[in-house]
N, C-alpha and C positions, 0 to 999 in steps of 0.2 A: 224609760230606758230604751236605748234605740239598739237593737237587738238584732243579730243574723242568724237565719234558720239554715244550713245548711240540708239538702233536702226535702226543703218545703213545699214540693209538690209532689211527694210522696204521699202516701198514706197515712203514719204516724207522722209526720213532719208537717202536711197541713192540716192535721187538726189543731197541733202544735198551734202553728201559725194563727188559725181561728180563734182558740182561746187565748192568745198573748195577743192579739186585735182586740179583742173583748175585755182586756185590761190595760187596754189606753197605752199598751207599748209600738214605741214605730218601729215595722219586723220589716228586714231584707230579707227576698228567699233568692239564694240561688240554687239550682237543680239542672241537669243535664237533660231532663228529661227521657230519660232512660228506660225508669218504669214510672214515672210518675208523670202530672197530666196538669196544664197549663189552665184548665179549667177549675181545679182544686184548690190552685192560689187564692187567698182573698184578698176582693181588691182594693183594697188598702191597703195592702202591702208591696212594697217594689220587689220586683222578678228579675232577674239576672239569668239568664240562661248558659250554663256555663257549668266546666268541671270545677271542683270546691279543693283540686290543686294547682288549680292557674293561677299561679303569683300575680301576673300582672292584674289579672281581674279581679282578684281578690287585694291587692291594694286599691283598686278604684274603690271596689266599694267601700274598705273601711274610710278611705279619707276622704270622701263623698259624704258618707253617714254615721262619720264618729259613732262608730260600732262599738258599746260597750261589754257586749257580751255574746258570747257564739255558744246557740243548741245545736249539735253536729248528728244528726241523721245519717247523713249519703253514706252508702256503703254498698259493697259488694257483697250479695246477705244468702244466698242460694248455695245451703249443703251442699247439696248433692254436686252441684259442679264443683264445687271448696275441690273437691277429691280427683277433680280429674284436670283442675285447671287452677293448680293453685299461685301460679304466678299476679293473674288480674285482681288475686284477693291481698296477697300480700302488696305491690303496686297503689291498691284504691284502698284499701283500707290501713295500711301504714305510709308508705312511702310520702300519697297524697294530704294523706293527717297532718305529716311533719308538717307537709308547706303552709298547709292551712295556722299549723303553731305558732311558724317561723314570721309570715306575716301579722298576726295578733301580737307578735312581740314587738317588732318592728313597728308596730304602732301603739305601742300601748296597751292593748286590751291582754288583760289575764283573769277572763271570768270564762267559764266555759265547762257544757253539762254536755256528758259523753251517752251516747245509745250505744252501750255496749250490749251484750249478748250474756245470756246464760249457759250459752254452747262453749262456754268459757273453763268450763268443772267437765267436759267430759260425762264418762259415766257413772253417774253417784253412789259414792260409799252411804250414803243414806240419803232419806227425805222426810220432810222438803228440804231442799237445800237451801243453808244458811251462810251467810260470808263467811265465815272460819271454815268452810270445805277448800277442800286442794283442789287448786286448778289443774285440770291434765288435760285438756282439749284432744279430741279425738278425731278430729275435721281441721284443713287450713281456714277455717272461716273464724272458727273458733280464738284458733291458734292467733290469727291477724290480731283479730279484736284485744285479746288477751296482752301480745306486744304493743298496743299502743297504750292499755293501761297501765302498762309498766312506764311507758314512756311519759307520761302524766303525770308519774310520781318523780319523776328525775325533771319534769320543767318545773312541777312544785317544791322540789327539793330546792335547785338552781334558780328560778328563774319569778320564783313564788307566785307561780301561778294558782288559781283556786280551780276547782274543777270535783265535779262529782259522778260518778260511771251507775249508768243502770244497765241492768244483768236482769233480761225477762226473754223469753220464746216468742211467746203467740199473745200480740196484741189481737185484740177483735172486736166486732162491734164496730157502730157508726152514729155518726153525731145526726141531727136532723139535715144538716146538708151534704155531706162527705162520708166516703165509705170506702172499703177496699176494690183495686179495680187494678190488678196485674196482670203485664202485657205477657208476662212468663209466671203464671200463678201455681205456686206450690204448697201454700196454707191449704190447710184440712176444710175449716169453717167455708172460706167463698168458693171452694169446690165442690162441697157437699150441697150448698144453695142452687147453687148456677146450676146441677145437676136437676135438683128437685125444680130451678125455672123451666128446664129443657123438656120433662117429665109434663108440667103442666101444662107449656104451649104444646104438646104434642111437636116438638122440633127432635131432631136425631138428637141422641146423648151422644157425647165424648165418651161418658163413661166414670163411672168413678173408681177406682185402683185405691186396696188397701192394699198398703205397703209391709207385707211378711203377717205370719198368723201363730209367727212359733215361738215370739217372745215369752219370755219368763214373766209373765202379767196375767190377772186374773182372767181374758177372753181371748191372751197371743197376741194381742194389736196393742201397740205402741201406748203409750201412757204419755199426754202432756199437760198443763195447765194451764188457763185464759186467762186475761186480765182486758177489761175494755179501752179500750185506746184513748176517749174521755179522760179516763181516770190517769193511764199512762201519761197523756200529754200535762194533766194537772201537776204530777207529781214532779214533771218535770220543770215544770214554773215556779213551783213550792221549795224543788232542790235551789235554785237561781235565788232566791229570797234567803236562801238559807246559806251561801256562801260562806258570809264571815266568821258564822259559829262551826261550820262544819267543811273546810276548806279542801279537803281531800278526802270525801266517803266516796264509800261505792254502795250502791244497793243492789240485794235481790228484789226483784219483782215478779209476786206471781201471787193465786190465789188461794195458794198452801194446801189446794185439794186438787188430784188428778182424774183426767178423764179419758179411757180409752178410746181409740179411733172409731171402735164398733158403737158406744156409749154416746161420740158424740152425735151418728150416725141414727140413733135412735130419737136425741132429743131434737134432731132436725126433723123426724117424722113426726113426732108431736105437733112442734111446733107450725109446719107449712101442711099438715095433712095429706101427704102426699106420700107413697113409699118408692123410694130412693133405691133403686137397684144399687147393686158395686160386686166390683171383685174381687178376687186378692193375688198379690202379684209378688215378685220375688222383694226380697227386703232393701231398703235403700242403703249403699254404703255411708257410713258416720253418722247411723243414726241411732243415739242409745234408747235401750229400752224405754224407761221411767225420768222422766226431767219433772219434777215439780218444785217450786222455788217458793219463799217463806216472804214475807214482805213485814217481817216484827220489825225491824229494826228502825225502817224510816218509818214505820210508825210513831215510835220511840222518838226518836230523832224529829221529828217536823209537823209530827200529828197526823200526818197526813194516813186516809184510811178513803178506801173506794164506795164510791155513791152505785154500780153496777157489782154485788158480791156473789151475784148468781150467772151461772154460765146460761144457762135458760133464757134470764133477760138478757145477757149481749145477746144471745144468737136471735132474738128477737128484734134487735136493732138493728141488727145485720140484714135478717129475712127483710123488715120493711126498706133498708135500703137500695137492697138488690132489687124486692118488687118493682121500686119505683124506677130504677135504671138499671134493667135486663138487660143493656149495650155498657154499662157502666159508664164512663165520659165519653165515650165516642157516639150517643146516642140517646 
């Protein structure tokens, strides 16, 4: 299948990419390179450098590479700005979608697997969170991602498009060659590392900031849940095979157990032997206390079930990939 990865030089998007190389698909990546890094692509895949709402370049590609189907990454993904800057989110994450839509129609292709968000429910009436929860987004990041799910259901209404939306937080973890490496890093996981690499070279810390200490949770610190990026990227391959039976799902994705900021803060000291200073610092705006999300459903649905079920082991894949690239791609 000749496939476009929109994204794919991001973080979940080239692992993305790595595993759909590894099952004999020919992948397009285009990415602006924004936060993501030219050396992550693999190379067998064609690079596009480019925003993923340029019409014009996005008709090159499909009619270059009879594009059969598009995984859609690129987004605008950073809470905390969602709240102070919510125009570039609405913009990248809807405005840009459409065109992305509008060209796949204009050519043909209506197969297309969404990386939506679970920032989509807001703050949950219970956990883990299941698709039958209400969406009430409490962020415009949230909020964007949310409008174009909606919008997905009106080109599959319309337009019969197939399409399947995943809804997870915190991918983590790294494959043996590819790992997280943000030029503006806000994940728990590769800040807690990079802290503990700072700690071991004897280098200055940045520091690590736990974000408020007065949640309603059992230690005050925020509650999320992991899932390893591996697994995220499989399931995203598995949704694309699963089209025809299932033409409009959406899933939750996550590991149906949470772990507070302090908790994961502890199994990073296990893990690299090292003890990780931190702070604690006023709370982030839109950020709910407990997110943890339920992954029965595509179980159900596609079989599919994660080979990483322990947060212990991703953050062990993680530790060995930061070891090995303490500059991340730039070094």
């Amino acid at each position: 299948m000749n496939i476009l990865v929109t994204g794919g030089a991001g973080y979940i998007g080239s692992i993305c990419v790595e595993e759909l190389v590894n099952q004999k698909h020919s992948v397009s990546v285009i990415d602006n390179l924004q936060e993501g890094h030219r050396d992550a692509v693999h190379s067998k895949a064609v690079f596009y450098e480019g925003n993923f709402g340029d019409k014009q370049l996005l008709s090159n590609i499909f009619k270059t590479h009879k594009i059969d189907a598009v995984i859609h990454f690129a987004a605008e993904t950073t809470v905390e700005f969602s709240m102070t800057d919510p125009q570039l989110y609405f913009i990248n994450n809807v405005v840009n979608g459409v065109n992305l839509l509008e060209v796949m129609k204009d050519n043909g292709c209506k197969r297309f697997i969404f990386s939506s968000t679970a920032a989509t429910f807001g703050e949950p009436e219970y956990t883990p969170i299941d698709e039958k929860h209400a969406q009430r987004p409490i962020n415009s990041y949230g909020e964007s991602k949310l409008m174009f799910e909606k919008i997905l259901d009106w080109y599959h209404l319309a337009y019969g498009f197939k399409f399947n939306a995943f809804r997870y937080f915190n991918a983590a973890g790294a494959s043996e060659r590819l790992g997280e490496d943000h030029r503006h890093e806000t994940h728990l996981i590769p800040i807690v590392l990079k802290t503990a690499l700072e700690v071991k070279n004897n280098r200055a810390t940045k520091g690590l900031k736990v974000f408020g200490k007065d949640y309603p949770t059992k230690d005050g610190t925020c509650i999320r849940d992991y899932i390893h990026v591996v697994d995220l990227a499989k399931a995203h391959i598995l949704a694309l095979q699963n089209l025809e039976s299932r033409p409009n799902a959406k899933y939750n994705m996550g590991s149906g157990k949470g772990f507070s900021v302090l908790e994961v803060i502890e199994i990073a000291i296990k893990i690299t032997g090292i003890d990780i200073p931190y702070e604690f610092a006023k709370k982030r705006p839109g950020d709910p206390a407990i997110l943890v999300a339920s992954s029965d459903k595509i179980g159900r649905d596609t079989g599919w079930k994660p080979n990483y079920p322990s947060l212990e082991t991703i953050m062990k894949t993680a530790w060995e990939w930061h070891s090995t690239h303490p500059n991340g791609y730039s070094g």
